[in-house]
CHARMM internal coordinates of N, CA and C (Angstrom, degrees):
IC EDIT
DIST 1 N 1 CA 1.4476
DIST 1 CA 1 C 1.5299
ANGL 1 N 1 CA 1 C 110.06
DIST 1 C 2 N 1.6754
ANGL 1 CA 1 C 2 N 118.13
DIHE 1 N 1 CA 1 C 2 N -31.32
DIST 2 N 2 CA 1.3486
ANGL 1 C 2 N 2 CA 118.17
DIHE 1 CA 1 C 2 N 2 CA -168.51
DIST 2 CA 2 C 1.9134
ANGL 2 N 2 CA 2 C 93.32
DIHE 1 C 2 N 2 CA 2 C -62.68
DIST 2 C 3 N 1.5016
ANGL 2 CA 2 C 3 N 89.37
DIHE 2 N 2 CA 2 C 3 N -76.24
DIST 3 N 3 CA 1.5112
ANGL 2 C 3 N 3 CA 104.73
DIHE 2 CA 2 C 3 N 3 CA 160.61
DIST 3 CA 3 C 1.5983
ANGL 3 N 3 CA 3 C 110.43
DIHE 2 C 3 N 3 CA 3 C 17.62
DIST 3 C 4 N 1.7097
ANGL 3 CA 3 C 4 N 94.91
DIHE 3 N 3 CA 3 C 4 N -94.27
DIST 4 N 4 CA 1.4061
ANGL 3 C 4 N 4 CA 111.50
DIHE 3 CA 3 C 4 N 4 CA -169.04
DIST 4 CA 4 C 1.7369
ANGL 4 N 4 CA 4 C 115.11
DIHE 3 C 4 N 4 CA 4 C -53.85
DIST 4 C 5 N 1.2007
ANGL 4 CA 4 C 5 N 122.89
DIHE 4 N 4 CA 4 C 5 N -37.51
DIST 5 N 5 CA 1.1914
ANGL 4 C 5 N 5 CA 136.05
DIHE 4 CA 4 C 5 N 5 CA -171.56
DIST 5 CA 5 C 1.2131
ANGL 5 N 5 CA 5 C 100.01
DIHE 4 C 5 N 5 CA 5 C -74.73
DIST 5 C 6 N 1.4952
ANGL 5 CA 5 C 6 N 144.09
DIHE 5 N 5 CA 5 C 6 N -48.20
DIST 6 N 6 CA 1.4061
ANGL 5 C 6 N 6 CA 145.67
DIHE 5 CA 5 C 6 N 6 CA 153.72
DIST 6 CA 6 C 1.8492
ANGL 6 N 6 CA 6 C 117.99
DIHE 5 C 6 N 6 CA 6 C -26.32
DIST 6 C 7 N 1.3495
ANGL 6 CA 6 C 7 N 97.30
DIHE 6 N 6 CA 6 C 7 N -67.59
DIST 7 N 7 CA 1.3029
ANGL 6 C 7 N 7 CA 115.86
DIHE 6 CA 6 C 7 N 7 CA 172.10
DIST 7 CA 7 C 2.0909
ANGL 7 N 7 CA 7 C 108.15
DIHE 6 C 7 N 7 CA 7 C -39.57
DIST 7 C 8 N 1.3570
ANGL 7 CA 7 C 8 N 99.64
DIHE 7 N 7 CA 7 C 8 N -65.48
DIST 8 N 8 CA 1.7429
ANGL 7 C 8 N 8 CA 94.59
DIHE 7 CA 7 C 8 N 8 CA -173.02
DIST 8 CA 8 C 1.6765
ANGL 8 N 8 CA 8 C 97.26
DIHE 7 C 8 N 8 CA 8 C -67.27
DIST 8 C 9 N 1.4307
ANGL 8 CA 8 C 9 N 116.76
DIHE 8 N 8 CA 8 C 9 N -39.10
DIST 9 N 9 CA 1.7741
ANGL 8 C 9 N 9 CA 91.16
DIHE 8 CA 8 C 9 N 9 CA 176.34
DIST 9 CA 9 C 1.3777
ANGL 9 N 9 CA 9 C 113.35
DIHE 8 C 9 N 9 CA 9 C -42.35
DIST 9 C 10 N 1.6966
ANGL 9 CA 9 C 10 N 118.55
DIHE 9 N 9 CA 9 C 10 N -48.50
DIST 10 N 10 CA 1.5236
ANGL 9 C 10 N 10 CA 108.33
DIHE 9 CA 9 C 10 N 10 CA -150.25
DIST 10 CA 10 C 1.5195
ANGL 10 N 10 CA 10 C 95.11
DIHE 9 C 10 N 10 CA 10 C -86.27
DIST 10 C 11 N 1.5202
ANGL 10 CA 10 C 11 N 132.43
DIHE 10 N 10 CA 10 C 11 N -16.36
DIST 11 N 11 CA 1.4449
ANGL 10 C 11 N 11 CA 130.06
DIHE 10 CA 10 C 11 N 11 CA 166.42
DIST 11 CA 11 C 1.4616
ANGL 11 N 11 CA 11 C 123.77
DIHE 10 C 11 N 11 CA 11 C -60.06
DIST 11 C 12 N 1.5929
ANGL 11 CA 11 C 12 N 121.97
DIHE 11 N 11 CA 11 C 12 N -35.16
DIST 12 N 12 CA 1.1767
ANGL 11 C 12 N 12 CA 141.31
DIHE 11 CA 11 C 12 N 12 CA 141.90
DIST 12 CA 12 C 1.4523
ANGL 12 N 12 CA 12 C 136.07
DIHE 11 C 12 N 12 CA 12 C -25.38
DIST 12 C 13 N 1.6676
ANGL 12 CA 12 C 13 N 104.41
DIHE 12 N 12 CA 12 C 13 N -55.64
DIST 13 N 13 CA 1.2698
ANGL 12 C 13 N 13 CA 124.94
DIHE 12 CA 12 C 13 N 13 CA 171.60
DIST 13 CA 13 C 1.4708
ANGL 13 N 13 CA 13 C 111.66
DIHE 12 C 13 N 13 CA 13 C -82.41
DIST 13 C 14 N 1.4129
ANGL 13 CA 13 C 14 N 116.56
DIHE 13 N 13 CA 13 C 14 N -33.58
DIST 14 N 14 CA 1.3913
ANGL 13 C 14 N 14 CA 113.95
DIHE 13 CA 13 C 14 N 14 CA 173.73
DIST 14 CA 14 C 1.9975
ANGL 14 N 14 CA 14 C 110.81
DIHE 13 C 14 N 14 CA 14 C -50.67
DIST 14 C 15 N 1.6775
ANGL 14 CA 14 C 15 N 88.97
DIHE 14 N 14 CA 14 C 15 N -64.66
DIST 15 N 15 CA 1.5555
ANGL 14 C 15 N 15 CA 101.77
DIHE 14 CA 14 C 15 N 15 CA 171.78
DIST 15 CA 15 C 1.4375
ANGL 15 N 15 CA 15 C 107.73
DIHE 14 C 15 N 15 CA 15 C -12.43
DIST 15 C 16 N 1.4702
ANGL 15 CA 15 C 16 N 90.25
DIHE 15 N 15 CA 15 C 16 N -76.01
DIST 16 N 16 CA 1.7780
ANGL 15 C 16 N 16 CA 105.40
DIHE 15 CA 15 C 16 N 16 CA -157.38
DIST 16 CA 16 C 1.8534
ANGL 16 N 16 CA 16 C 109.88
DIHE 15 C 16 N 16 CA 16 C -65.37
DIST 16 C 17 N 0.8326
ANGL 16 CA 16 C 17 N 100.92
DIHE 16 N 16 CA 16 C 17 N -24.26
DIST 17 N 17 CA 1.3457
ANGL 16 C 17 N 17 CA 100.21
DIHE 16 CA 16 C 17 N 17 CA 163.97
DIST 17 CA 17 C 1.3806
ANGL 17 N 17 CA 17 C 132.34
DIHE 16 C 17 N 17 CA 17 C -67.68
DIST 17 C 18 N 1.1351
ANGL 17 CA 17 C 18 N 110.61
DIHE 17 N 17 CA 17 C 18 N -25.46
DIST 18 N 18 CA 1.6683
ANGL 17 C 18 N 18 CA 135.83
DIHE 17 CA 17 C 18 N 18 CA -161.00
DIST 18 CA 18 C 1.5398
ANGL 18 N 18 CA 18 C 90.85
DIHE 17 C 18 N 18 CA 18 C -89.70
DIST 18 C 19 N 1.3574
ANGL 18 CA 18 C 19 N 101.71
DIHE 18 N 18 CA 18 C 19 N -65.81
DIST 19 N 19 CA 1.6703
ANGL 18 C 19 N 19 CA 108.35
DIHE 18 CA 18 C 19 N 19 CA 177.58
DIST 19 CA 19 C 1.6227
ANGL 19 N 19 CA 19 C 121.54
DIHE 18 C 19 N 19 CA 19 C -51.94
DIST 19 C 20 N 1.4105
ANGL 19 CA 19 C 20 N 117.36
DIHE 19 N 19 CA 19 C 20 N -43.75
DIST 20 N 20 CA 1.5889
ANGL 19 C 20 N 20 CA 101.88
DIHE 19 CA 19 C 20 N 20 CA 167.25
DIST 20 CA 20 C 1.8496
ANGL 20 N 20 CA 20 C 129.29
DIHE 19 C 20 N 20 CA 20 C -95.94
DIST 20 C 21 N 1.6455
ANGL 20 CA 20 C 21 N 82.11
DIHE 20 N 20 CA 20 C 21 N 31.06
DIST 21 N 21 CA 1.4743
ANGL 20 C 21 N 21 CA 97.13
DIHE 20 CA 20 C 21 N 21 CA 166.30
DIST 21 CA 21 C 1.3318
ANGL 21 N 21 CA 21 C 100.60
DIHE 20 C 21 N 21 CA 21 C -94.24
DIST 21 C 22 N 1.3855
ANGL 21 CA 21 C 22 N 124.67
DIHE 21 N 21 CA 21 C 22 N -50.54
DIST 22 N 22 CA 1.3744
ANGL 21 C 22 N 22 CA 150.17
DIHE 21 CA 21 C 22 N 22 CA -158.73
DIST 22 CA 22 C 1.6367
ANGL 22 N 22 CA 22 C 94.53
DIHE 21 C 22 N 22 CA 22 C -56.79
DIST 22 C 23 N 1.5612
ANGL 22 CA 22 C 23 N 111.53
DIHE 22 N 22 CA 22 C 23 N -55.40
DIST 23 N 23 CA 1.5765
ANGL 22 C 23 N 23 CA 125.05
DIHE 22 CA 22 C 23 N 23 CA -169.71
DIST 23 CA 23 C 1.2329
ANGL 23 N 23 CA 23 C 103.57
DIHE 22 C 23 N 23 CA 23 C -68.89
DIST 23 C 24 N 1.4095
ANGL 23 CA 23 C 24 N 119.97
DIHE 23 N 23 CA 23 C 24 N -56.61
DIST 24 N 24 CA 1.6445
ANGL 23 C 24 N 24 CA 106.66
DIHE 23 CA 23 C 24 N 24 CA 169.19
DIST 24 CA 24 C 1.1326
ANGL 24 N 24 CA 24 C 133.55
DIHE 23 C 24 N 24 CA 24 C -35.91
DIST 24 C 25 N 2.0559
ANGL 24 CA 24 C 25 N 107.72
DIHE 24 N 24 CA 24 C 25 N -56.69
DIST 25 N 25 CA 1.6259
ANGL 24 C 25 N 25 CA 96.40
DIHE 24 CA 24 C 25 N 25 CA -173.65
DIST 25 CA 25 C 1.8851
ANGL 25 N 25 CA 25 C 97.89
DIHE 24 C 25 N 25 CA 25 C -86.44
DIST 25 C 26 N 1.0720
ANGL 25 CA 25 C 26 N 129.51
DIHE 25 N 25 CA 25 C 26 N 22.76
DIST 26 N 26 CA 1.4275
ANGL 25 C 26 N 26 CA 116.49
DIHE 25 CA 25 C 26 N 26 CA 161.64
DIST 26 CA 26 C 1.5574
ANGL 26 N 26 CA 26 C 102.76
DIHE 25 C 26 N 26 CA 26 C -79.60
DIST 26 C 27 N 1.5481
ANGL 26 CA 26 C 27 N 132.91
DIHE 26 N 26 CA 26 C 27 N -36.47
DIST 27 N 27 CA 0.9458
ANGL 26 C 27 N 27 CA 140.26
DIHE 26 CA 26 C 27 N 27 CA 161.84
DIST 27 CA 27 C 1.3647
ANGL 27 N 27 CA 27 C 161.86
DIHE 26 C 27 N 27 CA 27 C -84.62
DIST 27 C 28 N 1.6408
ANGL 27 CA 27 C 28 N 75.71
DIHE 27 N 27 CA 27 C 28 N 28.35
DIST 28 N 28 CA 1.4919
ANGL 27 C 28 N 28 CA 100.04
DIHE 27 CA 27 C 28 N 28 CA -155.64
DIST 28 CA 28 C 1.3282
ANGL 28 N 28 CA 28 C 159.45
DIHE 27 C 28 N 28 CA 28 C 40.14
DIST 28 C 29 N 1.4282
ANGL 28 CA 28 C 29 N 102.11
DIHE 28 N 28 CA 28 C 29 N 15.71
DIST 29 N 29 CA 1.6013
ANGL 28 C 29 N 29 CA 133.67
DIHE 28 CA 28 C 29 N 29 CA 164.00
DIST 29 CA 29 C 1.6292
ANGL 29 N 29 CA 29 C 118.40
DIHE 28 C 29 N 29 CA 29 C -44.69
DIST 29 C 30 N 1.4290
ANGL 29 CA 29 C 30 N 108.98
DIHE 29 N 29 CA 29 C 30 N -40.98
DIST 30 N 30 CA 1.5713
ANGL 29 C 30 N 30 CA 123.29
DIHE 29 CA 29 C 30 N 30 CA -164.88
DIST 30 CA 30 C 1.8002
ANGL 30 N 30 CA 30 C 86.78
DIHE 29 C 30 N 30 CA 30 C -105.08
DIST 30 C 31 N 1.4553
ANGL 30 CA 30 C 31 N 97.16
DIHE 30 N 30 CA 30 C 31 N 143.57
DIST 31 N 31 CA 1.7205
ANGL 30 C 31 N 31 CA 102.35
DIHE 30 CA 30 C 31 N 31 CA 146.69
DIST 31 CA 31 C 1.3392
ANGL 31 N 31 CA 31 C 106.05
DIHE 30 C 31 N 31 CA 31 C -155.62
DIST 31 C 32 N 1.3979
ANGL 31 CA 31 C 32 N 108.62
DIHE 31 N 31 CA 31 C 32 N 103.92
DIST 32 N 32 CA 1.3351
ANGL 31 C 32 N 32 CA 112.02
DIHE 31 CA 31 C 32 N 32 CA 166.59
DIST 32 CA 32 C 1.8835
ANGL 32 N 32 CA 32 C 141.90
DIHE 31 C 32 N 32 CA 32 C -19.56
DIST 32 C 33 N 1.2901
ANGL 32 CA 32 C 33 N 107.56
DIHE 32 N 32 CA 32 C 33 N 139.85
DIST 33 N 33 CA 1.7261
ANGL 32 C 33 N 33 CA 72.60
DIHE 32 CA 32 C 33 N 33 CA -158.87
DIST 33 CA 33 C 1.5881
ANGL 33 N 33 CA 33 C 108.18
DIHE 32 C 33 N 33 CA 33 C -108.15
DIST 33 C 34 N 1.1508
ANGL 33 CA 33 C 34 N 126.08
DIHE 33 N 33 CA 33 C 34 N 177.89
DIST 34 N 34 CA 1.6208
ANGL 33 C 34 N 34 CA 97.97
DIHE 33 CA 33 C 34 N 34 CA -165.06
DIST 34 CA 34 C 1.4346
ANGL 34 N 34 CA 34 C 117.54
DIHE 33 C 34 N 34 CA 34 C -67.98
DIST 34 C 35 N 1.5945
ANGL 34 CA 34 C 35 N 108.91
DIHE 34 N 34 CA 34 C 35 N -166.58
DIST 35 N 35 CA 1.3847
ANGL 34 C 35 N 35 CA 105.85
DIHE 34 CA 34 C 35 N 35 CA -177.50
DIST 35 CA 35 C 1.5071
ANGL 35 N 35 CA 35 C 107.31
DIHE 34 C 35 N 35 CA 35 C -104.66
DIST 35 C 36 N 1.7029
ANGL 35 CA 35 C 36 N 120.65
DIHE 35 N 35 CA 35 C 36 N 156.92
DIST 36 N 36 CA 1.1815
ANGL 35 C 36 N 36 CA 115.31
DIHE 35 CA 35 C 36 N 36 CA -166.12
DIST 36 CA 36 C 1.9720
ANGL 36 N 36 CA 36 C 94.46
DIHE 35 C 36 N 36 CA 36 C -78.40
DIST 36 C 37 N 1.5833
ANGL 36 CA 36 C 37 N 61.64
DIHE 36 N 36 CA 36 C 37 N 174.64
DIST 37 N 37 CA 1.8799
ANGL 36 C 37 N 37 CA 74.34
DIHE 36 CA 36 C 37 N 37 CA -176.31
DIST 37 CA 37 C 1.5968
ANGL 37 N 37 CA 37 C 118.22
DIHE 36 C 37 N 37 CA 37 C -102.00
DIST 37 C 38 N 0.9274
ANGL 37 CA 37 C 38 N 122.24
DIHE 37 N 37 CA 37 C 38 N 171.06
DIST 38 N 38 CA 1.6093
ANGL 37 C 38 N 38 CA 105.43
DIHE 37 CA 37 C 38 N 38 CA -156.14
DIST 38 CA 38 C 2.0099
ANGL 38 N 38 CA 38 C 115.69
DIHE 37 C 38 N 38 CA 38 C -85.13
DIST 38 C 39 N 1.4903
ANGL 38 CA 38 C 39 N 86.44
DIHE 38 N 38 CA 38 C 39 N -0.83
DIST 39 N 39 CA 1.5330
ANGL 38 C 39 N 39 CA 119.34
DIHE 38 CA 38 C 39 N 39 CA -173.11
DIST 39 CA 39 C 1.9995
ANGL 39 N 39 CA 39 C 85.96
DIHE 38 C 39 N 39 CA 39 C -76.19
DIST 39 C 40 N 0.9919
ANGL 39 CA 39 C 40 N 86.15
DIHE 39 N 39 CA 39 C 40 N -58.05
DIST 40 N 40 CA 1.9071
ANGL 39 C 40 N 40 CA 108.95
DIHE 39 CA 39 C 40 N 40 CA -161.57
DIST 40 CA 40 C 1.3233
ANGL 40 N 40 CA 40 C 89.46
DIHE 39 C 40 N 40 CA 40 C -51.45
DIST 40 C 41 N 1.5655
ANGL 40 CA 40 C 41 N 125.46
DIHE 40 N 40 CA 40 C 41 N -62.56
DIST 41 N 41 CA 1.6084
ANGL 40 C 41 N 41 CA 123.49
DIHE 40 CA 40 C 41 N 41 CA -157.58
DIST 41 CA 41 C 1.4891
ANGL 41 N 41 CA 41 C 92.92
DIHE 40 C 41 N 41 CA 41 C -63.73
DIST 41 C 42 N 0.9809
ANGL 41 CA 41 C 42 N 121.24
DIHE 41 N 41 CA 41 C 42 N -62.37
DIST 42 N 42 CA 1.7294
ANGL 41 C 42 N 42 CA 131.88
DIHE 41 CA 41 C 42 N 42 CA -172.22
DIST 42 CA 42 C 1.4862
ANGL 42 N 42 CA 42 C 93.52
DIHE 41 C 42 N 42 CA 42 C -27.89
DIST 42 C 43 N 1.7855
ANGL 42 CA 42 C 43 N 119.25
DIHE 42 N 42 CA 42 C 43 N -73.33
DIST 43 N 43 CA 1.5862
ANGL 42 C 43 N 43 CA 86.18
DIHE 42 CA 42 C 43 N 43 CA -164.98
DIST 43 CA 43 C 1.3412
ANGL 43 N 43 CA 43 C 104.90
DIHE 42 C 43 N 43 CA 43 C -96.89
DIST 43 C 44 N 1.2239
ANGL 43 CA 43 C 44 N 130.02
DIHE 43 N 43 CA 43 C 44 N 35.26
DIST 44 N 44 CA 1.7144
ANGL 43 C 44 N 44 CA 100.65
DIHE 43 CA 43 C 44 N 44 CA 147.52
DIST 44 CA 44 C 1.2489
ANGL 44 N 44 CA 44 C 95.67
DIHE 43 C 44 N 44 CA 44 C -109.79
DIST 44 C 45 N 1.1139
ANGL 44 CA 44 C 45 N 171.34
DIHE 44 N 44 CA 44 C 45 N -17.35
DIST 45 N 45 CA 1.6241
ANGL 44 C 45 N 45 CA 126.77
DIHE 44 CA 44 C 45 N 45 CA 101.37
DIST 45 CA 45 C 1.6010
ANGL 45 N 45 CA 45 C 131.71
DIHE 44 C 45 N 45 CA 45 C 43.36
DIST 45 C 46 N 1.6259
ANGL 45 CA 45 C 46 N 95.56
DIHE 45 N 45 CA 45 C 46 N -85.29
DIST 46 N 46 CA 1.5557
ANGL 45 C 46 N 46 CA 107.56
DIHE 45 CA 45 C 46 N 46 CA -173.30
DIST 46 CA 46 C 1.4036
ANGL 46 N 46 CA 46 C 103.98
DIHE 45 C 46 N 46 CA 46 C -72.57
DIST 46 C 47 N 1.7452
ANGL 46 CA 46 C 47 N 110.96
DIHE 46 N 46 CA 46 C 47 N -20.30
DIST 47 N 47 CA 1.7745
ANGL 46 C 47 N 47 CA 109.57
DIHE 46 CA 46 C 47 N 47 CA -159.31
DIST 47 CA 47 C 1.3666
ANGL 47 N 47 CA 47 C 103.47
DIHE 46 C 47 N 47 CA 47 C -78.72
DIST 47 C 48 N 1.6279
ANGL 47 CA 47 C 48 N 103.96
DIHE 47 N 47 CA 47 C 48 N -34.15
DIST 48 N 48 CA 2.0216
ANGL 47 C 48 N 48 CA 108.57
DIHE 47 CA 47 C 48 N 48 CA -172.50
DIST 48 CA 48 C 1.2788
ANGL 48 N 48 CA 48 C 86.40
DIHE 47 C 48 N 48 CA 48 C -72.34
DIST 48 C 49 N 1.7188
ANGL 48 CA 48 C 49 N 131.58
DIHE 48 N 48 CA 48 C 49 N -66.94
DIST 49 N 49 CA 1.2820
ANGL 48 C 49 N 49 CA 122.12
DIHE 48 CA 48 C 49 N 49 CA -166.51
DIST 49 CA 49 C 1.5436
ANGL 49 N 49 CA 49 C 117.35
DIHE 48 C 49 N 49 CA 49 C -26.16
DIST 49 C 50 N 0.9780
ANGL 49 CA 49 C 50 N 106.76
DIHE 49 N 49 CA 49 C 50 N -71.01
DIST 50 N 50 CA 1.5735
ANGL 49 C 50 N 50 CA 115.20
DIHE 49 CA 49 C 50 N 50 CA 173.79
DIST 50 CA 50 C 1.4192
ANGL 50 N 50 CA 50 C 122.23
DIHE 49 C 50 N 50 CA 50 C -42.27
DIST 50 C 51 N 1.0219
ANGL 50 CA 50 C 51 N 100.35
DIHE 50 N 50 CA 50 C 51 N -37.08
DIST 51 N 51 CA 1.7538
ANGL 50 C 51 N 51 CA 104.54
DIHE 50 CA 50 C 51 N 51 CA -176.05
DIST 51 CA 51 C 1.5367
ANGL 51 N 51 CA 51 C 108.02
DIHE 50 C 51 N 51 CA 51 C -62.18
DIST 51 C 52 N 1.7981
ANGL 51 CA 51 C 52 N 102.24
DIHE 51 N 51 CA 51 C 52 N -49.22
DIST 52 N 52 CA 1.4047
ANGL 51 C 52 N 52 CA 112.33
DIHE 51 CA 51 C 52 N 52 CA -167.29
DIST 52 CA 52 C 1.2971
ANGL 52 N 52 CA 52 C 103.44
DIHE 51 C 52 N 52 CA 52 C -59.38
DIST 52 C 53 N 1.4482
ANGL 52 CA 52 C 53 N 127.91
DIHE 52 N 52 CA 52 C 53 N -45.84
DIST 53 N 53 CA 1.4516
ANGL 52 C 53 N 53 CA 126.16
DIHE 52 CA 52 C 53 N 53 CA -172.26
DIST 53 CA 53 C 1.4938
ANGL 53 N 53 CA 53 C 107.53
DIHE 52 C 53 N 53 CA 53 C -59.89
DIST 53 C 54 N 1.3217
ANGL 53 CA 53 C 54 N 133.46
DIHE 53 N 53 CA 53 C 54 N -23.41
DIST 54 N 54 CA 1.6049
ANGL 53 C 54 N 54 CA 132.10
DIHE 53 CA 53 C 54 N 54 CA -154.57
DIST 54 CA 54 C 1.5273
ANGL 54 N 54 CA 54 C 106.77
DIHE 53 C 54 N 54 CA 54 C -80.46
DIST 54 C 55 N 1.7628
ANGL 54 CA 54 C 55 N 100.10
DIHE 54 N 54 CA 54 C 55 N -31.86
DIST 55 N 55 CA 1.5416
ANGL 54 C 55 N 55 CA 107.19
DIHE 54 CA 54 C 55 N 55 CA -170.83
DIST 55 CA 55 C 1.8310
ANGL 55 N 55 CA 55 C 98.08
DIHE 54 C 55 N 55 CA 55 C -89.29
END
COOR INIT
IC SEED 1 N 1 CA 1 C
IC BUILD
C-alpha cells in the first residue's frame, strides 16, 4: 500500500511537471535547445566509457 501511494505521488508530480512545461513553451518561456550532433554523442560516449572503466 506504501508502495502504491508513493507511486501516484511521483505520477502526480510527474503530471504537474509535464503541464508547466506545456504552459511555458505555449508561452514562450521554454525553447528547446538544439540537438546534439552525432560527433557530440560519440564523445560523450567515449568520455562515460572511459570513466566507467577508471573506477
Amino acid at each position: 500500500q506504501l508502495r502504491q501511494e508513493l507511486q501516484q505521488m511521483r505520477d502526480s508530480c510527474e503530471t504537474l511537471q509535464f503541464n508547466l512545461y506545456k504552459i511555458a513553451e505555449q508561452k514562450g518561456y521554454y525553447t528547446p535547445s538544439q540537438p546534439a550532433s552525432p560527433e557530440q554523442i560519440q564523445q560523450i560516449k567515449s568520455e562515460m566509457t572511459s570513466s566507467m572503466t577508471i573506477q
